[in-house]
Backbone as XML, in Angstrom:
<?xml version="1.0"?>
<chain id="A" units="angstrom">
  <residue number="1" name="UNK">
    <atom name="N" x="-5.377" y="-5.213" z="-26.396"/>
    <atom name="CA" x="-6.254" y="-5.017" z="-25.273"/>
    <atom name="C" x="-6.995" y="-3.689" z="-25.392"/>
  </residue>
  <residue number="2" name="UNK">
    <atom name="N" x="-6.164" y="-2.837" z="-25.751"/>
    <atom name="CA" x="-6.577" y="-1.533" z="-26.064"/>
    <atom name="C" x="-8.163" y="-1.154" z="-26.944"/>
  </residue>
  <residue number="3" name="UNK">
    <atom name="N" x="-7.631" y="-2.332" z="-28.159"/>
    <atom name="CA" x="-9.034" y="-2.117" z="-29.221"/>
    <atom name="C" x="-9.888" y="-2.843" z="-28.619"/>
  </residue>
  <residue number="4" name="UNK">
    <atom name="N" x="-9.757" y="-4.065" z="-27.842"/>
    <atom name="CA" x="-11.015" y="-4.694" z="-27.425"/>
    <atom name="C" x="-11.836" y="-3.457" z="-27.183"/>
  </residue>
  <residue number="5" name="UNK">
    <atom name="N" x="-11.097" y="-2.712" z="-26.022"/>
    <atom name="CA" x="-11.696" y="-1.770" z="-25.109"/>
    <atom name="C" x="-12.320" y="-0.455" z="-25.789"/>
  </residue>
  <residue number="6" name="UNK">
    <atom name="N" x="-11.743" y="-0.513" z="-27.083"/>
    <atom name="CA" x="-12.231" y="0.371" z="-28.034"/>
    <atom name="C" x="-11.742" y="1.896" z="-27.352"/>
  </residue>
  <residue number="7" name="UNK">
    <atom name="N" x="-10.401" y="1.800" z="-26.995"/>
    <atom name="CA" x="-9.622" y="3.249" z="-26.644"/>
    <atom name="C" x="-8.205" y="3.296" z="-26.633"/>
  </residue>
  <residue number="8" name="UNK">
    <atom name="N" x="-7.714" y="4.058" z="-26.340"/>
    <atom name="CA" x="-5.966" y="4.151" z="-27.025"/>
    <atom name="C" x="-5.200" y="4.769" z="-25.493"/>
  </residue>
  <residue number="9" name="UNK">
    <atom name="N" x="-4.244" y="4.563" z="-25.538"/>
    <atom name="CA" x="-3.576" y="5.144" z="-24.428"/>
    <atom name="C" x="-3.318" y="6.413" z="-24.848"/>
  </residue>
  <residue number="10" name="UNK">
    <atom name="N" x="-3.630" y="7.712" z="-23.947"/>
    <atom name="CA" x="-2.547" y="8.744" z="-24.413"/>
    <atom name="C" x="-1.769" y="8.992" z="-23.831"/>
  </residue>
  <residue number="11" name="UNK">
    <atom name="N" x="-1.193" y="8.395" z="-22.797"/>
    <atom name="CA" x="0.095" y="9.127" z="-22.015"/>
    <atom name="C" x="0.261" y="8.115" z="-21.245"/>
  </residue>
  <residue number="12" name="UNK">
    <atom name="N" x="1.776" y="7.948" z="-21.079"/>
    <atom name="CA" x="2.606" y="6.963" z="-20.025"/>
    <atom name="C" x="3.372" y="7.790" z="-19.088"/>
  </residue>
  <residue number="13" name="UNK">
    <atom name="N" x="3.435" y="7.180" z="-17.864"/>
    <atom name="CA" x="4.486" y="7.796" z="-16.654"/>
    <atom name="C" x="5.416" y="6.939" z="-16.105"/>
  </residue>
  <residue number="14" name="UNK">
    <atom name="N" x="6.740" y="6.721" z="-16.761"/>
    <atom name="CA" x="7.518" y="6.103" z="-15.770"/>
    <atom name="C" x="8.557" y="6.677" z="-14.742"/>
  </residue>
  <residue number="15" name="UNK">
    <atom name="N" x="8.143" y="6.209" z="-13.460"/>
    <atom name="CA" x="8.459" y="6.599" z="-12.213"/>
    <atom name="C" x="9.971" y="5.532" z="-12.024"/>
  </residue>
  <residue number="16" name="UNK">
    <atom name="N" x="11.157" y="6.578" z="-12.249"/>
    <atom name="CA" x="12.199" y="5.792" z="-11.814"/>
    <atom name="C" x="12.838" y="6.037" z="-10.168"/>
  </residue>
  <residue number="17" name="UNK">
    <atom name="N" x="12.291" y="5.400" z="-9.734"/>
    <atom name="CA" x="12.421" y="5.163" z="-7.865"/>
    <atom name="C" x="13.455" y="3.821" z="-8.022"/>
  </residue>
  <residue number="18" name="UNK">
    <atom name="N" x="14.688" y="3.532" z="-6.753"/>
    <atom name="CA" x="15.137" y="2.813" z="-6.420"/>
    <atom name="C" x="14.891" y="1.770" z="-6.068"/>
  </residue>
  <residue number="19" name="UNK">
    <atom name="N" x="15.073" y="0.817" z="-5.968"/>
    <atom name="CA" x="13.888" y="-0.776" z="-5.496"/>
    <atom name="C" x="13.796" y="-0.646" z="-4.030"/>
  </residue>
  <residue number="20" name="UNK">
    <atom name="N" x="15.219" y="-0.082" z="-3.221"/>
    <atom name="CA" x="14.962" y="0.252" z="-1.944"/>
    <atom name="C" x="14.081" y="0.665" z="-1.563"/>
  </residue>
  <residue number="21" name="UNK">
    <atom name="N" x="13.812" y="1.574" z="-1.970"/>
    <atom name="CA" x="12.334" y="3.002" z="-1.761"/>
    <atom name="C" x="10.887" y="2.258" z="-1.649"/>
  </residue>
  <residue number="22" name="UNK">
    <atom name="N" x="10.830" y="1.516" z="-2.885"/>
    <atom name="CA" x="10.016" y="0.465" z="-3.229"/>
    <atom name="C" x="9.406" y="-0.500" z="-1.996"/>
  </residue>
  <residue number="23" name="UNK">
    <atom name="N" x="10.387" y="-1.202" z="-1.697"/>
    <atom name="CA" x="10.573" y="-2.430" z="-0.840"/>
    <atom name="C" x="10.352" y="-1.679" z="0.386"/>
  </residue>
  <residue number="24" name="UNK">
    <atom name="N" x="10.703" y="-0.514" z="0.659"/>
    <atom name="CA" x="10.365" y="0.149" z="2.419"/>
    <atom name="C" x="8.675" y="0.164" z="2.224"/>
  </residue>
  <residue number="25" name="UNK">
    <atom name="N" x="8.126" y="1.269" z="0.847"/>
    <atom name="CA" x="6.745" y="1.212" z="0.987"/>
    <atom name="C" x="6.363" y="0.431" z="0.920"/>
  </residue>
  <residue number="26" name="UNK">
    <atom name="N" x="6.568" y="-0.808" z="0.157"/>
    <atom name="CA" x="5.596" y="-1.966" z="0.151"/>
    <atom name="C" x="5.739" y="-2.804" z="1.395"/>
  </residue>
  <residue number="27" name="UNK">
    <atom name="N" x="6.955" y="-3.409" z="2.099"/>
    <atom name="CA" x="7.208" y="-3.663" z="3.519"/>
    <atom name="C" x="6.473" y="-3.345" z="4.849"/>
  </residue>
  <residue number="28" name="UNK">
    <atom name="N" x="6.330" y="-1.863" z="4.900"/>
    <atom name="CA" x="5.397" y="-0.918" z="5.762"/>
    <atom name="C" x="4.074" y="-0.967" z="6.221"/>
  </residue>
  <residue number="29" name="UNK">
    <atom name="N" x="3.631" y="-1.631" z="4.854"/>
    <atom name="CA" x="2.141" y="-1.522" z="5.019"/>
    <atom name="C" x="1.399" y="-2.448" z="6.014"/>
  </residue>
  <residue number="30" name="UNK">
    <atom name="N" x="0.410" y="-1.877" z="6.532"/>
    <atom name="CA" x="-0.606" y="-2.639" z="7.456"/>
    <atom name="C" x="-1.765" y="-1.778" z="7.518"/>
  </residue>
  <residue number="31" name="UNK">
    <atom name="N" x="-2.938" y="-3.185" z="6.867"/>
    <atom name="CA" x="-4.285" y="-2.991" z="6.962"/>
    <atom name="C" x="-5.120" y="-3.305" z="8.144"/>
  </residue>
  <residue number="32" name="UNK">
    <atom name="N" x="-5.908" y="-3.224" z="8.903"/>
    <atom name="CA" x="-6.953" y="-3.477" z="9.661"/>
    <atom name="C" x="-7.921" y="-4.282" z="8.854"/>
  </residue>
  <residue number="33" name="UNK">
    <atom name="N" x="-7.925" y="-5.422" z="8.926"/>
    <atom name="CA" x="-8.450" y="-6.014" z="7.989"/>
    <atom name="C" x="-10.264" y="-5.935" z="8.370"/>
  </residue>
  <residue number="34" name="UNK">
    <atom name="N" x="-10.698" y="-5.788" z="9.757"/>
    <atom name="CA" x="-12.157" y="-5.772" z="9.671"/>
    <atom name="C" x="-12.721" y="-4.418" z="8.850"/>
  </residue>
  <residue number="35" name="UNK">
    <atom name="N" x="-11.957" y="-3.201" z="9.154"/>
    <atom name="CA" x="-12.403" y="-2.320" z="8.097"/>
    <atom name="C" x="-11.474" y="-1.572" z="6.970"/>
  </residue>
  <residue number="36" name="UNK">
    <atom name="N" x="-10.564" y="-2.459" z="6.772"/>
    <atom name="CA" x="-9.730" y="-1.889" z="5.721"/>
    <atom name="C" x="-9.016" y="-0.526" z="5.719"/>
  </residue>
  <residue number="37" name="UNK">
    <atom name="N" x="-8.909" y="-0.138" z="6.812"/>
    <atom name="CA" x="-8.092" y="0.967" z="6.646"/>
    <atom name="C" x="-6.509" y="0.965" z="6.545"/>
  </residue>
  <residue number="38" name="UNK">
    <atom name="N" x="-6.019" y="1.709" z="6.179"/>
    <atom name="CA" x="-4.508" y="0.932" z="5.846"/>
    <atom name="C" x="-3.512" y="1.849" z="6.760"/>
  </residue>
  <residue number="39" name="UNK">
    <atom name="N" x="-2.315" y="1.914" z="6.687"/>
    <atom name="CA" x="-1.575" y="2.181" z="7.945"/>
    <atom name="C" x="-0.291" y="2.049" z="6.927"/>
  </residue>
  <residue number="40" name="UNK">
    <atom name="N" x="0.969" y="2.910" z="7.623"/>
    <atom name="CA" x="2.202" y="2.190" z="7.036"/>
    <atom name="C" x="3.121" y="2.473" z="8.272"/>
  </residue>
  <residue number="41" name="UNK">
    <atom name="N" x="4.406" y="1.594" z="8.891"/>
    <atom name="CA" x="4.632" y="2.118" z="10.289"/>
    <atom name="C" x="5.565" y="3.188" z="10.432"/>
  </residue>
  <residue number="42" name="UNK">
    <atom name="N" x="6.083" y="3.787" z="8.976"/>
    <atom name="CA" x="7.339" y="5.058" z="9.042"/>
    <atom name="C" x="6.210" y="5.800" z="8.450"/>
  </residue>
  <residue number="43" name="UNK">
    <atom name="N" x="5.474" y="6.275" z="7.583"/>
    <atom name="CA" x="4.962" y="7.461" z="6.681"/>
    <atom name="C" x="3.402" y="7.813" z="7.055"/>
  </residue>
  <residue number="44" name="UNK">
    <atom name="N" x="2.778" y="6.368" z="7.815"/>
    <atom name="CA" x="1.018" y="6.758" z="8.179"/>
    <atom name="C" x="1.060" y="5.803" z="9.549"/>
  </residue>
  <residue number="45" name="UNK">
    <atom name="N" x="1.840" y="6.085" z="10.650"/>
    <atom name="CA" x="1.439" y="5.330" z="11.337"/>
    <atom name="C" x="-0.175" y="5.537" z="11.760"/>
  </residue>
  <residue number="46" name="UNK">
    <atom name="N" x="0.084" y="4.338" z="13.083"/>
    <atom name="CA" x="-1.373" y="4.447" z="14.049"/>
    <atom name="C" x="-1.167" y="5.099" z="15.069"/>
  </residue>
  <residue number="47" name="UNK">
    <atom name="N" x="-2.043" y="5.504" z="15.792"/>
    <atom name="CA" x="-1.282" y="6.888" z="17.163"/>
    <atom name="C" x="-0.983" y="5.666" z="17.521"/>
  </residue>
  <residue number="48" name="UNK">
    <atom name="N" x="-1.654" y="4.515" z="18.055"/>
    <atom name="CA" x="-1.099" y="3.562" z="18.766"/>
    <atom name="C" x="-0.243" y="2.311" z="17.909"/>
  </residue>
  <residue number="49" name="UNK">
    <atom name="N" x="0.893" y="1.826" z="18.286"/>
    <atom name="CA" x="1.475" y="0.823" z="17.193"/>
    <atom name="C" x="1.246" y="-0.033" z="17.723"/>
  </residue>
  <residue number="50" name="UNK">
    <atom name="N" x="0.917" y="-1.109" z="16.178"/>
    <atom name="CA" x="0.174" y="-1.724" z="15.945"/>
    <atom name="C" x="-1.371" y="-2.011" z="16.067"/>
  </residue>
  <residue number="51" name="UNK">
    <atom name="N" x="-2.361" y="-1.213" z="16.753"/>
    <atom name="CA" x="-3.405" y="-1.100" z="16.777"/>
    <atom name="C" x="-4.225" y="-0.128" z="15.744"/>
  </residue>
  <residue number="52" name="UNK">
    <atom name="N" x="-5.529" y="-0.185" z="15.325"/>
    <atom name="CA" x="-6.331" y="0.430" z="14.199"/>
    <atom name="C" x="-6.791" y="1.301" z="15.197"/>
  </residue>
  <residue number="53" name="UNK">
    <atom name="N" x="-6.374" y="2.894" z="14.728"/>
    <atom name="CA" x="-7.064" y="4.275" z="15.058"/>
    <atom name="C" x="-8.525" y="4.212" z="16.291"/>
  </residue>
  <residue number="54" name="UNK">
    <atom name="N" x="-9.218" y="3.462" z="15.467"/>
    <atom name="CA" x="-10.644" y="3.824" z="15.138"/>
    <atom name="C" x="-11.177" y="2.759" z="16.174"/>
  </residue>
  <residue number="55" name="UNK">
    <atom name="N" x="-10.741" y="1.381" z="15.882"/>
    <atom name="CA" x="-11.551" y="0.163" z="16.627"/>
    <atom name="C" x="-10.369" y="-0.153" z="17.828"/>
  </residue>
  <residue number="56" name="UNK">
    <atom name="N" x="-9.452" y="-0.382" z="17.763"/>
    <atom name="CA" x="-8.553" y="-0.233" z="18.727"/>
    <atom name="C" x="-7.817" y="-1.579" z="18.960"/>
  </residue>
  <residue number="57" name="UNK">
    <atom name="N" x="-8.161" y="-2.220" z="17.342"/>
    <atom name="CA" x="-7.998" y="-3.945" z="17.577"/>
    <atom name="C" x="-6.625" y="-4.017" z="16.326"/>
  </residue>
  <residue number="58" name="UNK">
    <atom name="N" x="-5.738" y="-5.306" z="16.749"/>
    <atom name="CA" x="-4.580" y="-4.863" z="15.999"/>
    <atom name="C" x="-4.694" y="-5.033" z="14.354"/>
  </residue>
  <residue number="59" name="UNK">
    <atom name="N" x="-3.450" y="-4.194" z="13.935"/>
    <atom name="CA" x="-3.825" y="-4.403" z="12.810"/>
    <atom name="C" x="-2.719" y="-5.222" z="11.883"/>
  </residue>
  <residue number="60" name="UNK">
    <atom name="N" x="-2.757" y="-6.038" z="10.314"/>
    <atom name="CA" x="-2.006" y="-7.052" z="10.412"/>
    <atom name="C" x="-0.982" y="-6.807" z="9.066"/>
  </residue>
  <residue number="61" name="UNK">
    <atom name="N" x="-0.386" y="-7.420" z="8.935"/>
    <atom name="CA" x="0.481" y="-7.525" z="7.882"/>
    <atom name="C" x="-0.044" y="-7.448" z="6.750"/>
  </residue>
  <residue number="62" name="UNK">
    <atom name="N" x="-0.083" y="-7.326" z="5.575"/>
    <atom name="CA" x="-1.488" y="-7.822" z="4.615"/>
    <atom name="C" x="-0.427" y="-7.963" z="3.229"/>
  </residue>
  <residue number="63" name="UNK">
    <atom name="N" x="0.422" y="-7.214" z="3.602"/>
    <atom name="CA" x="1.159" y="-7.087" z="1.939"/>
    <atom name="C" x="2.636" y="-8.139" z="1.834"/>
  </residue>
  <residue number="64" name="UNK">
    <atom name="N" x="3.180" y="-8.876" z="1.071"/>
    <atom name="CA" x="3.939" y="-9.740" z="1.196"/>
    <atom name="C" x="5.108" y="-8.926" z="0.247"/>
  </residue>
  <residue number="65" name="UNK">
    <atom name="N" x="6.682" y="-9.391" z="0.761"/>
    <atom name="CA" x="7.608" y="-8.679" z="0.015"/>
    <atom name="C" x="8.096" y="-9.300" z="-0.874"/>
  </residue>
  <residue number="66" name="UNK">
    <atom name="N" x="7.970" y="-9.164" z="-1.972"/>
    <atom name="CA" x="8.769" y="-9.454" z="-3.494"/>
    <atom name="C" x="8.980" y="-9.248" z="-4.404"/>
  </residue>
  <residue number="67" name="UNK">
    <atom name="N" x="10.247" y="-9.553" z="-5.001"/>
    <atom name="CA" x="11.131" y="-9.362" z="-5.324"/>
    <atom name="C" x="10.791" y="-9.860" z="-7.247"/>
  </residue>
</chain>
């Protein structure tokens, strides 16, 4: 894939996090889907829960958990 692209990797990062850790951030998340802003309900909530900041309309699940 690399040569298609006609470039080479120079550096890898593997991030060893717990799947727990994982599964809370990915779980958390909620977008406002008319303008995409994203939300998570422990680390970015909304002042108001479940509602988008900005428009004031709720905002929804968007990310699915698996495994």
């Amino acid at each position: 894939m690399c040569a298609e692209a006609n470039t080479t990797v120079e550096a890898v990062i593997n991030f060893n996090v717990p799947v727990e850790v994982l599964v809370e951030r990915i779980s958390g998340r909620r977008v406002h889907s008319a303008s995409g802003r994203s939300y998570h309900v422990k680390f970015a909530p909304p002042k108001v829960a479940g509602k988008d900041d900005m428009a004031g309309e709720p905002s929804s699940k968007q990310f699915r958990l698996r495994r």
